[in-house]
N, CA, C and O atoms as a Maestro MAE file, in Angstrom:
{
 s_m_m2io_version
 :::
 2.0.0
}

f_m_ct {
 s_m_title
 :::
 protein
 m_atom[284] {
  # First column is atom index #
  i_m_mmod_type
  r_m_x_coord
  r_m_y_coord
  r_m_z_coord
  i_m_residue_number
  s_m_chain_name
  s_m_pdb_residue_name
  s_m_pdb_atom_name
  i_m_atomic_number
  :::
  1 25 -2.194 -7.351 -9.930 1 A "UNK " " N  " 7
  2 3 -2.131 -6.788 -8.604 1 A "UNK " " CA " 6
  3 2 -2.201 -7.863 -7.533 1 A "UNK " " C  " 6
  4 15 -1.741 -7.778 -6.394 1 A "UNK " " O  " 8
  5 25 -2.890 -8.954 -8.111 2 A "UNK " " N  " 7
  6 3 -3.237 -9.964 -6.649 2 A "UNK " " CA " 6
  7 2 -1.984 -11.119 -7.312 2 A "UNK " " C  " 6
  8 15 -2.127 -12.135 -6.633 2 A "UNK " " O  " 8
  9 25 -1.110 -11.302 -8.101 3 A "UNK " " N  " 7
  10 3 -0.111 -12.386 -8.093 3 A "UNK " " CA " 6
  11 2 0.385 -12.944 -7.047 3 A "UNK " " C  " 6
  12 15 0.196 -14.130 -6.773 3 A "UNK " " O  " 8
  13 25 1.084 -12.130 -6.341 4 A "UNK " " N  " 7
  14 3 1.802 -12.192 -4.838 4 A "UNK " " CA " 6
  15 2 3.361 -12.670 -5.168 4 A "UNK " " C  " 6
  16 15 3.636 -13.104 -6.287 4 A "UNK " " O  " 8
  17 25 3.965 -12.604 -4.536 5 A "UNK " " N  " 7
  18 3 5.285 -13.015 -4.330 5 A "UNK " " CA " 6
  19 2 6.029 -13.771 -3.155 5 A "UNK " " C  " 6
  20 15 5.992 -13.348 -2.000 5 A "UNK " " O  " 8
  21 25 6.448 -14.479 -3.386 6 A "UNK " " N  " 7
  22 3 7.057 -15.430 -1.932 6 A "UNK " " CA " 6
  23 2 7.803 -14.811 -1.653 6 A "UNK " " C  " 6
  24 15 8.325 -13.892 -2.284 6 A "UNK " " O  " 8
  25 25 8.081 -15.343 -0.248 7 A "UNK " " N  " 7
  26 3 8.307 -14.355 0.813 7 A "UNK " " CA " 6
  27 2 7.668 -14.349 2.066 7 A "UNK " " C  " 6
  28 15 6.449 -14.238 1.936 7 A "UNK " " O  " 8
  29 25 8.207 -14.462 3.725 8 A "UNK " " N  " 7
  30 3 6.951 -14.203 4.643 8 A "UNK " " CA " 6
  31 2 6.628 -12.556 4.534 8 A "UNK " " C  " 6
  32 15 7.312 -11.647 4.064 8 A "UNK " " O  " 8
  33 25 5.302 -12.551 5.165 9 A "UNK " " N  " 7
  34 3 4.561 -11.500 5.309 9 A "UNK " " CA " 6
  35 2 3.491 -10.952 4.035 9 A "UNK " " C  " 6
  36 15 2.500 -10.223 4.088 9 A "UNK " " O  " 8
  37 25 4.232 -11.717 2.770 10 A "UNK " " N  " 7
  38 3 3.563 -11.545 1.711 10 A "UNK " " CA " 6
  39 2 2.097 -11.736 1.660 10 A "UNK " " C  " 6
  40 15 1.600 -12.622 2.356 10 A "UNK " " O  " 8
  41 25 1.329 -10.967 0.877 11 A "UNK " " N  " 7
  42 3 0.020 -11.068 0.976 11 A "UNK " " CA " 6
  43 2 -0.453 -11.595 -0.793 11 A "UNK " " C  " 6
  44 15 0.027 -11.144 -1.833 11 A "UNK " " O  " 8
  45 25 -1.295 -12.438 -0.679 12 A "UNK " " N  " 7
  46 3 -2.142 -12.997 -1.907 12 A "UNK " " CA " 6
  47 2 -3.532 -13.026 -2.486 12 A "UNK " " C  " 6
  48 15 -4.156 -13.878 -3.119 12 A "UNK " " O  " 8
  49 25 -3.924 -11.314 -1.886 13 A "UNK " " N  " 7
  50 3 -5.398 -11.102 -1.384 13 A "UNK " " CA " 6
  51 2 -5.270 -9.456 -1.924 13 A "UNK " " C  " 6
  52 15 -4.461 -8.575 -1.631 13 A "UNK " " O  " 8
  53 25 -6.578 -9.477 -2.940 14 A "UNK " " N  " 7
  54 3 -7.278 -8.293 -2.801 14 A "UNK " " CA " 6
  55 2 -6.680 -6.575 -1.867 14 A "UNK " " C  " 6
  56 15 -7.202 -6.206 -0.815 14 A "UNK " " O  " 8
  57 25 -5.587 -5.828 -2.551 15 A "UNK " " N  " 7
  58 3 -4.583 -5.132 -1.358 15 A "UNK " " CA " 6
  59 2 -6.040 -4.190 -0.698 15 A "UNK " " C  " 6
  60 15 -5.860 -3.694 0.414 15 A "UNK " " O  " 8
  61 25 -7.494 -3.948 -1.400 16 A "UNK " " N  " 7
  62 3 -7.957 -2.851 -0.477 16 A "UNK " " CA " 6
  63 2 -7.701 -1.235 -1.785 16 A "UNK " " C  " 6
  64 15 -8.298 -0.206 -1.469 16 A "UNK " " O  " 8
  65 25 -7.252 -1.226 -2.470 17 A "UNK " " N  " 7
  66 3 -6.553 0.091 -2.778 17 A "UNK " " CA " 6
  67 2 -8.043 1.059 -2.841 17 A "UNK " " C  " 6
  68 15 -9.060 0.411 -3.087 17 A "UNK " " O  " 8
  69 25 -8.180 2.342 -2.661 18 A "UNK " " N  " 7
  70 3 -9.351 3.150 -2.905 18 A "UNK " " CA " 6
  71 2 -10.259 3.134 -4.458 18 A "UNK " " C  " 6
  72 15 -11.460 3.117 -4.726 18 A "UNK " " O  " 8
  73 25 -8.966 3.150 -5.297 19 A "UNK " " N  " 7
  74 3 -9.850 2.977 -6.725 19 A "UNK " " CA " 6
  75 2 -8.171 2.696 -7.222 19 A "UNK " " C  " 6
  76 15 -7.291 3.556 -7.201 19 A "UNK " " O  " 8
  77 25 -8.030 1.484 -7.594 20 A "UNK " " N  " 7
  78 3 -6.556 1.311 -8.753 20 A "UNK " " CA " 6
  79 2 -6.771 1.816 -9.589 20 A "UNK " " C  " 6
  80 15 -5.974 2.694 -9.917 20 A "UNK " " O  " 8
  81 25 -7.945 1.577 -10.421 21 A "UNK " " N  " 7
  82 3 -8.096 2.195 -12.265 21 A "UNK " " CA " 6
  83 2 -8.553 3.498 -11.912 21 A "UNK " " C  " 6
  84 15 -8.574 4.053 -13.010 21 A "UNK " " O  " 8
  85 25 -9.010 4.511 -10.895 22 A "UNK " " N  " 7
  86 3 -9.591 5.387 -11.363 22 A "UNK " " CA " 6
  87 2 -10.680 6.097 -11.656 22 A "UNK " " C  " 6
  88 15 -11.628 5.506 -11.140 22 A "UNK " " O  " 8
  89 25 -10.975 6.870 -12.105 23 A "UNK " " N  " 7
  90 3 -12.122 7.523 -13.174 23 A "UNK " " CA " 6
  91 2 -12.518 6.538 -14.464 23 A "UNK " " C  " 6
  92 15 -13.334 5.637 -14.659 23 A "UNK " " O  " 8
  93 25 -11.502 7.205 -15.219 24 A "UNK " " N  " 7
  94 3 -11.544 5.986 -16.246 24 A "UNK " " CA " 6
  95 2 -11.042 4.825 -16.778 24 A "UNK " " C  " 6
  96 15 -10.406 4.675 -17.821 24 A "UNK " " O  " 8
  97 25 -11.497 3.772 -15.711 25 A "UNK " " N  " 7
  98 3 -11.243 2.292 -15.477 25 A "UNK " " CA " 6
  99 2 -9.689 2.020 -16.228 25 A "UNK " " C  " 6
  100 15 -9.492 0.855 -16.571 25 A "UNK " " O  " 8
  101 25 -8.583 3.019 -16.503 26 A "UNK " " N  " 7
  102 3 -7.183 1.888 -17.226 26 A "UNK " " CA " 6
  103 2 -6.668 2.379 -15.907 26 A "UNK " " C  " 6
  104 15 -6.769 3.468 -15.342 26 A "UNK " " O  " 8
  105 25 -5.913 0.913 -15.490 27 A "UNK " " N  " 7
  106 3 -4.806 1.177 -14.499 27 A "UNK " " CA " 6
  107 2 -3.323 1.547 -15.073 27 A "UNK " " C  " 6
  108 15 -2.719 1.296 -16.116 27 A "UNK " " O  " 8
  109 25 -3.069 2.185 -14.015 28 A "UNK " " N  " 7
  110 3 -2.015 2.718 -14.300 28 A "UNK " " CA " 6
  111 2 -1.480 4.406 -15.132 28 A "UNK " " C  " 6
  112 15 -0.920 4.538 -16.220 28 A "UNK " " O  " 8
  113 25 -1.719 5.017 -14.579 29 A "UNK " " N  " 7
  114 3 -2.368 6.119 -15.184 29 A "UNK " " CA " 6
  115 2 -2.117 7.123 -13.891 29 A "UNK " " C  " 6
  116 15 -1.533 6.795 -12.858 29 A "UNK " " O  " 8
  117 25 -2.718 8.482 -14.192 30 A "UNK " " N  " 7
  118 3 -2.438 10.109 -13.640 30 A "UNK " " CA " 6
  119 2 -3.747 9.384 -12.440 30 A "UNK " " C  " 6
  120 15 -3.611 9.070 -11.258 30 A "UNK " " O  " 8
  121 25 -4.774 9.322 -13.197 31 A "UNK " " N  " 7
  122 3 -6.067 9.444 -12.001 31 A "UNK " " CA " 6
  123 2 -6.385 8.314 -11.305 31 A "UNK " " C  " 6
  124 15 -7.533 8.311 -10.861 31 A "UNK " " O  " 8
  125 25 -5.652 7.261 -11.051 32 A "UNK " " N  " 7
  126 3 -5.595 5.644 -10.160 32 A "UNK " " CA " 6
  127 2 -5.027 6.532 -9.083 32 A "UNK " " C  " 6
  128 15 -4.089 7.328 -9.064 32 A "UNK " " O  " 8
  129 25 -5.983 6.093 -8.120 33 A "UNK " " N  " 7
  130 3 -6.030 6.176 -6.559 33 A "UNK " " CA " 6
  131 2 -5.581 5.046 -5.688 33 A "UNK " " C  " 6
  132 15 -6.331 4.323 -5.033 33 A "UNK " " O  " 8
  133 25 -4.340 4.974 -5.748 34 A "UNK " " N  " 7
  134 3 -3.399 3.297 -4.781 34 A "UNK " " CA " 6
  135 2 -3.505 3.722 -3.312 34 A "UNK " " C  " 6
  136 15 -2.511 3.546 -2.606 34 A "UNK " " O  " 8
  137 25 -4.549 4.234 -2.810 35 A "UNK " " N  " 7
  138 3 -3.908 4.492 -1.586 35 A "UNK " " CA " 6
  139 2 -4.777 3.266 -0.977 35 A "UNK " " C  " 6
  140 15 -5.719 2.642 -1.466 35 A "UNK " " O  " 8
  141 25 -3.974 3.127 0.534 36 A "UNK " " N  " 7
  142 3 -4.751 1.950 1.020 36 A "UNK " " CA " 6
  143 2 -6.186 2.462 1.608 36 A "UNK " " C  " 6
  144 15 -6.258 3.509 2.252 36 A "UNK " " O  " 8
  145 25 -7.281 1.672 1.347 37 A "UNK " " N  " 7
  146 3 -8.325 1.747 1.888 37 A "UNK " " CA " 6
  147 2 -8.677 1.222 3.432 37 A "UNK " " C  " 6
  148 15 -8.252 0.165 3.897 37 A "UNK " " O  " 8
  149 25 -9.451 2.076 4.064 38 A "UNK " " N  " 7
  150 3 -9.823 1.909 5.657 38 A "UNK " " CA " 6
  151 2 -9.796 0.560 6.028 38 A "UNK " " C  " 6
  152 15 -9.399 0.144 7.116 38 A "UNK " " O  " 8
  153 25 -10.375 -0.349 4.784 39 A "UNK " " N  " 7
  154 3 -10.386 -1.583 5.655 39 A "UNK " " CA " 6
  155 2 -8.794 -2.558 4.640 39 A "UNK " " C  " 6
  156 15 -9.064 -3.697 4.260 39 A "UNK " " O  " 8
  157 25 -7.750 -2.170 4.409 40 A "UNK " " N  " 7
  158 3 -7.623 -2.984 3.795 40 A "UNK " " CA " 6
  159 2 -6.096 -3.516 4.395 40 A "UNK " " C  " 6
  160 15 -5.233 -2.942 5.060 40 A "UNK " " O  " 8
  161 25 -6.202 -4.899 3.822 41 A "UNK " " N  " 7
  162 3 -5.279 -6.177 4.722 41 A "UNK " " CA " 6
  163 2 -3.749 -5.781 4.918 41 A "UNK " " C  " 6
  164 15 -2.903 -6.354 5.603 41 A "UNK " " O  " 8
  165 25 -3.598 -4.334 3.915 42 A "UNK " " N  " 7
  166 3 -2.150 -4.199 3.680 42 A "UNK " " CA " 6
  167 2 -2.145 -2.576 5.017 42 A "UNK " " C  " 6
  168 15 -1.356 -1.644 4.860 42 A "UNK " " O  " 8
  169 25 -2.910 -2.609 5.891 43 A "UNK " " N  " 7
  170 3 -2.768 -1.550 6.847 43 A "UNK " " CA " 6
  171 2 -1.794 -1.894 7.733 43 A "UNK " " C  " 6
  172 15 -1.884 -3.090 8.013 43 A "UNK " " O  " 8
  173 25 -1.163 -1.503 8.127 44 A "UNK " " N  " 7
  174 3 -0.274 -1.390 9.220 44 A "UNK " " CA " 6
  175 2 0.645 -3.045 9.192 44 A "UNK " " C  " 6
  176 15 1.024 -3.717 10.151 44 A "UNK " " O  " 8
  177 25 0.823 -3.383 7.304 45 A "UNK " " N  " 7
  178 3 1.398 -4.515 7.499 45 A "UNK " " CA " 6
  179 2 3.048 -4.523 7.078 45 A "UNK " " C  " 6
  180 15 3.836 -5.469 7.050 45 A "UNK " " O  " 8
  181 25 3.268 -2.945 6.733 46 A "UNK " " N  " 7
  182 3 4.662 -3.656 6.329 46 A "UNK " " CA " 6
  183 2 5.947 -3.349 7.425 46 A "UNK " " C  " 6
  184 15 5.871 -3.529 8.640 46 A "UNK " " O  " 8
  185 25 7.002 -2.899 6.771 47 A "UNK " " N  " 7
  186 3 8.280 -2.978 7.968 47 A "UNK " " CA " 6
  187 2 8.925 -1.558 7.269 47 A "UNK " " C  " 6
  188 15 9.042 -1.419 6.052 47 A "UNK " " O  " 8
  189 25 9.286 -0.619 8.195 48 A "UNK " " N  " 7
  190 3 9.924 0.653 8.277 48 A "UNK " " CA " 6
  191 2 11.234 -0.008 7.853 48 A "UNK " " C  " 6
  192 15 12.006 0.704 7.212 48 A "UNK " " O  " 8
  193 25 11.637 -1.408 8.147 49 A "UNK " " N  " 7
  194 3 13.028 -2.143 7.697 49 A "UNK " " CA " 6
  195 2 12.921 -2.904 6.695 49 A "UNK " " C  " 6
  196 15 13.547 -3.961 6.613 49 A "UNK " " O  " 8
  197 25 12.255 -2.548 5.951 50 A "UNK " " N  " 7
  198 3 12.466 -3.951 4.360 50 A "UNK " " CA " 6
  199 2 13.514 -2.492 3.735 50 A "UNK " " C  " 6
  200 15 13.549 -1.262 3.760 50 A "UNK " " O  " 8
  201 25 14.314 -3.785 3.165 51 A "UNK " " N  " 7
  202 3 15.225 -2.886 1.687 51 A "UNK " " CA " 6
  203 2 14.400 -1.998 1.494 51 A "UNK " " C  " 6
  204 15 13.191 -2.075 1.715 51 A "UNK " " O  " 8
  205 25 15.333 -0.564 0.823 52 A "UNK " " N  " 7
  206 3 14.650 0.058 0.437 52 A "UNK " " CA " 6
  207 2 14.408 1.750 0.844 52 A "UNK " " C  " 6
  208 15 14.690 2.848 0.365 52 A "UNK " " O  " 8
  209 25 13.561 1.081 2.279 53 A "UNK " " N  " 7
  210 3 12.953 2.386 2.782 53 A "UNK " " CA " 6
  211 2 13.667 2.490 4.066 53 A "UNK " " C  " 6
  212 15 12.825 2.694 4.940 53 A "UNK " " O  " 8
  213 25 14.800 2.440 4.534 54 A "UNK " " N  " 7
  214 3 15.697 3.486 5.046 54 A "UNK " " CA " 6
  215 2 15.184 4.758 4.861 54 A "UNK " " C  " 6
  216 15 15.129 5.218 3.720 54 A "UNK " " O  " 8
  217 25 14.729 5.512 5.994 55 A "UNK " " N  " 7
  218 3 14.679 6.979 5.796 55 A "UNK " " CA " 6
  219 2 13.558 7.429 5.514 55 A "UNK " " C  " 6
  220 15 13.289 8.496 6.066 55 A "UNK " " O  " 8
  221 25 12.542 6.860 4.627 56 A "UNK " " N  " 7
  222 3 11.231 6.973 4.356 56 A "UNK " " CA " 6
  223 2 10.088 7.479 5.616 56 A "UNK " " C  " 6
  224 15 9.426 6.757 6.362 56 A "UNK " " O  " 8
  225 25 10.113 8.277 5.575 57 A "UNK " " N  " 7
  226 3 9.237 9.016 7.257 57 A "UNK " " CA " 6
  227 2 7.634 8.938 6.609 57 A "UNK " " C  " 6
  228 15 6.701 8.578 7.327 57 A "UNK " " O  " 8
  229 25 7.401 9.381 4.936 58 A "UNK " " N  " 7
  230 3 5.956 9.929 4.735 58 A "UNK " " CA " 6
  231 2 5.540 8.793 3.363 58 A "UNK " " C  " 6
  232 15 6.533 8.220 2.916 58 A "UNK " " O  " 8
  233 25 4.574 8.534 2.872 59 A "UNK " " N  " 7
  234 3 3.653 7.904 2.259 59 A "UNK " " CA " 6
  235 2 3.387 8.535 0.994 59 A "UNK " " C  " 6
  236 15 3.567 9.752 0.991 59 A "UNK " " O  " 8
  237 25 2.919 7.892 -0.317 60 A "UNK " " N  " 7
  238 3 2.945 8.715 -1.554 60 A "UNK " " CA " 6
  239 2 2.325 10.142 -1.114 60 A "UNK " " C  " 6
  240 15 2.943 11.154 -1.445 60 A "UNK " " O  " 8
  241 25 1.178 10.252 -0.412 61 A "UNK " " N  " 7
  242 3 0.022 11.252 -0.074 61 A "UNK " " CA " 6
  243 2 0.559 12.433 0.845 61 A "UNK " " C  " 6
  244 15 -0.137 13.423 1.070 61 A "UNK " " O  " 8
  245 25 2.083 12.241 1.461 62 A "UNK " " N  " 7
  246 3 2.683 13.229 2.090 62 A "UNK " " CA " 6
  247 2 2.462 12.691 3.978 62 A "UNK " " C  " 6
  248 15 3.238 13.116 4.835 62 A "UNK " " O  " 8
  249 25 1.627 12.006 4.222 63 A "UNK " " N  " 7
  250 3 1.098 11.667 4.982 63 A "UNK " " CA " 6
  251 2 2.283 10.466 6.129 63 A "UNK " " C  " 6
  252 15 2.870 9.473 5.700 63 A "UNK " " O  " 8
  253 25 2.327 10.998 7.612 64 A "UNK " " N  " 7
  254 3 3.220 10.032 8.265 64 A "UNK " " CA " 6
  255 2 3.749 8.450 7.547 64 A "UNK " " C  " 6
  256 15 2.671 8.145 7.038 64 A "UNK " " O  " 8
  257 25 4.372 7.681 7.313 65 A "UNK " " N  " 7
  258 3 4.622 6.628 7.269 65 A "UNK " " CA " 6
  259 2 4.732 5.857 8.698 65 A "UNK " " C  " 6
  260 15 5.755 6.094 9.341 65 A "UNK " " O  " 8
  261 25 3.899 5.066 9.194 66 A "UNK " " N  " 7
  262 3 3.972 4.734 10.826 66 A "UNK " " CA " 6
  263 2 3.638 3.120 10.337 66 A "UNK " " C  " 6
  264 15 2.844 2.938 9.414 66 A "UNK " " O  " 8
  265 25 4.056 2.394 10.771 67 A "UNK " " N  " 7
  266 3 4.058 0.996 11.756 67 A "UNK " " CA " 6
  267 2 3.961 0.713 13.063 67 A "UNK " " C  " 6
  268 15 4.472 1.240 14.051 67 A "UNK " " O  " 8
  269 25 2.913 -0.594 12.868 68 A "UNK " " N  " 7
  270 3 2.772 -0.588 14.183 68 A "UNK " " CA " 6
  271 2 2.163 0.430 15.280 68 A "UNK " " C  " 6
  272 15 2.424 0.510 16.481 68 A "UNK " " O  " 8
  273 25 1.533 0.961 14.721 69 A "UNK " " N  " 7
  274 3 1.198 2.500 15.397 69 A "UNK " " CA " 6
  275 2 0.258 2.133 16.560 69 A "UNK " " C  " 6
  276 15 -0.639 1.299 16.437 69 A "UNK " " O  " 8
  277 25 0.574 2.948 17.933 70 A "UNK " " N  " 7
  278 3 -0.755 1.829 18.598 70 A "UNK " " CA " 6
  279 2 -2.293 3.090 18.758 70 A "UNK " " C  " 6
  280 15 -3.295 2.954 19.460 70 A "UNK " " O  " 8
  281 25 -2.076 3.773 18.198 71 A "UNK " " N  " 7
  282 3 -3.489 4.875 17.842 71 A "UNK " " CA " 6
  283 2 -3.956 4.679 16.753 71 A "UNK " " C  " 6
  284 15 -4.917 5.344 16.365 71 A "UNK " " O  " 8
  :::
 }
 m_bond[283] {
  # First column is bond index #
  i_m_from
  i_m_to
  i_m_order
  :::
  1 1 2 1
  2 2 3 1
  3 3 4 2
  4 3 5 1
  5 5 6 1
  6 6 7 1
  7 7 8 2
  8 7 9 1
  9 9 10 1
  10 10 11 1
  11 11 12 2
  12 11 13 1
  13 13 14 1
  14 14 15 1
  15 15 16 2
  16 15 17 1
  17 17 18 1
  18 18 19 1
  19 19 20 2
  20 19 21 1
  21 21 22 1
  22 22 23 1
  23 23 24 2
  24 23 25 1
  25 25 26 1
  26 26 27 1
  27 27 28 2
  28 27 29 1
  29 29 30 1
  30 30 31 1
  31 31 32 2
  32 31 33 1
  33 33 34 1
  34 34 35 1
  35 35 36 2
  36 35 37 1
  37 37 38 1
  38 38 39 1
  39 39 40 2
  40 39 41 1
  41 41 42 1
  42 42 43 1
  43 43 44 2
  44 43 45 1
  45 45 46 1
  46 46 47 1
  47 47 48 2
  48 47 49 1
  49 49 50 1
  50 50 51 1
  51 51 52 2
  52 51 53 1
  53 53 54 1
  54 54 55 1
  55 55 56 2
  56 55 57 1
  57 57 58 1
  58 58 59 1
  59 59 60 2
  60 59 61 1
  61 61 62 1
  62 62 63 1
  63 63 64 2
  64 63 65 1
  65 65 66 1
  66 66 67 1
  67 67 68 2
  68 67 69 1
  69 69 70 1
  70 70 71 1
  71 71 72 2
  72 71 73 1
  73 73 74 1
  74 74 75 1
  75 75 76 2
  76 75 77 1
  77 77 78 1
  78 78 79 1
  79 79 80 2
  80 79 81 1
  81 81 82 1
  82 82 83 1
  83 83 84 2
  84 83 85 1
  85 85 86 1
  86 86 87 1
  87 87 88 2
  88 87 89 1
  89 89 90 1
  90 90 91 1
  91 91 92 2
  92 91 93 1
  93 93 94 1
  94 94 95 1
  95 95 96 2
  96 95 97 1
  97 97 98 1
  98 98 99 1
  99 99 100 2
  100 99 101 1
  101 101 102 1
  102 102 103 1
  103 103 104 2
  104 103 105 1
  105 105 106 1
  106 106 107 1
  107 107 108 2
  108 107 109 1
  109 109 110 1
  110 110 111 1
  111 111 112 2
  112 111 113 1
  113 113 114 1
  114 114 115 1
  115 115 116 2
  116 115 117 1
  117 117 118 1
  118 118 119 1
  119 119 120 2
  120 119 121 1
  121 121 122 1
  122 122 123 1
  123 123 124 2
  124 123 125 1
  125 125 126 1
  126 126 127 1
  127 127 128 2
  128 127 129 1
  129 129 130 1
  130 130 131 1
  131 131 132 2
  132 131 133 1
  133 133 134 1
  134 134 135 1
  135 135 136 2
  136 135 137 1
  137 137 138 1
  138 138 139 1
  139 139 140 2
  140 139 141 1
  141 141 142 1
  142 142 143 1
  143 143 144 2
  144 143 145 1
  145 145 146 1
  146 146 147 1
  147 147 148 2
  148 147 149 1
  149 149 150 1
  150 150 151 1
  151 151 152 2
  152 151 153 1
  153 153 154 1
  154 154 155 1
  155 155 156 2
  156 155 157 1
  157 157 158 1
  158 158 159 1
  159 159 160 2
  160 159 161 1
  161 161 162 1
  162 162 163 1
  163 163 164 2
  164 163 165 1
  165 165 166 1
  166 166 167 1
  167 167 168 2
  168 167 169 1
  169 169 170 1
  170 170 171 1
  171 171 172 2
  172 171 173 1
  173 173 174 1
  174 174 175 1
  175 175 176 2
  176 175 177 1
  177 177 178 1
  178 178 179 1
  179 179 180 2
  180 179 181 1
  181 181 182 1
  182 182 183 1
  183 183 184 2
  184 183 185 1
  185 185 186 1
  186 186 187 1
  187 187 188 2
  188 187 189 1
  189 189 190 1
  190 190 191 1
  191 191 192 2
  192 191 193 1
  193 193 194 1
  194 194 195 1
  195 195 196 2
  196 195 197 1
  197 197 198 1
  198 198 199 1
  199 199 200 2
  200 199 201 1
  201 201 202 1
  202 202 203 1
  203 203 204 2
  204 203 205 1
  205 205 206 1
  206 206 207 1
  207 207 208 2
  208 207 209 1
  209 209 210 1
  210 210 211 1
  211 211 212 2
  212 211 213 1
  213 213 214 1
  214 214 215 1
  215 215 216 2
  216 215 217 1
  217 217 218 1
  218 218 219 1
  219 219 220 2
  220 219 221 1
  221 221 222 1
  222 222 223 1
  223 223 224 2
  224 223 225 1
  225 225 226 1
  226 226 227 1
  227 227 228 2
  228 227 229 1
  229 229 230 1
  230 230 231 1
  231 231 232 2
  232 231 233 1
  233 233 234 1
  234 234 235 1
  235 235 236 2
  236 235 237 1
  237 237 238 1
  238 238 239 1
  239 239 240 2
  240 239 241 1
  241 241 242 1
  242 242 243 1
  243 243 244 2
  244 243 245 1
  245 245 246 1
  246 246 247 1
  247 247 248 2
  248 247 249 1
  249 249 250 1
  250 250 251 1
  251 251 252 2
  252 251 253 1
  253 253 254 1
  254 254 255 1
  255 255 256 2
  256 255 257 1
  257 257 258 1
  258 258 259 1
  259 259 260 2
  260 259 261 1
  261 261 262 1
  262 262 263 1
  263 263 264 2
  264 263 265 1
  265 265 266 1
  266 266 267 1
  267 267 268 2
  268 267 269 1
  269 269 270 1
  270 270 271 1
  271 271 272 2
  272 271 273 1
  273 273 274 1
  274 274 275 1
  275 275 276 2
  276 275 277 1
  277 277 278 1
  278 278 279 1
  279 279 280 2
  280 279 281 1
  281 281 282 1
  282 282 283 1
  283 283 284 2
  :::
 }
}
C-alpha cells in the first residue's frame, strides 16, 4: 500500500485508510474499509482530470466526489 509510484502529486506515506484489513486483519477482502480517513494525506488530493475518471461525480461509498472543495 505505501510503495508509491512516480509521478508528481504522488504520495509515499501511510494513505490514512479507516481499516484496510478489516475485522479480520487479511487485506483485501468483503470487510476492508479503504475509505479515506478524517485526517488522511490523500483528502482532497487528487484531480477530477487524471485518466480515467471522466464522469466520475460519486466515491466507492455513493458519496459526492469533490476536489478542491472550499467547505
Amino acid at each position: 500500500m505505501q510503495q508509491g509510484f512516480a509521478g508528481a502529486g504522488n504520495i509515499n506515506v501511510n494513505p490514512g485508510l479507516i481499516d484496510a484489513n478489516g475485522p479480520d486483519n487479511v487485506i483485501g477482502n468483503a470487510d476492508d474499509d479503504v475509505r479515506l480517513g478524517r485526517f488522511s494525506p490523500a483528502t482532497d488530493a487528487g484531480s477530477n482530470s487524471a485518466p480515467g475518471l471522466t464522469g466520475i461525480t460519486t466515491d466507492q461509498g455513493g458519496s459526492p466526489r469533490k476536489f478542491n472543495d472550499t467547505n
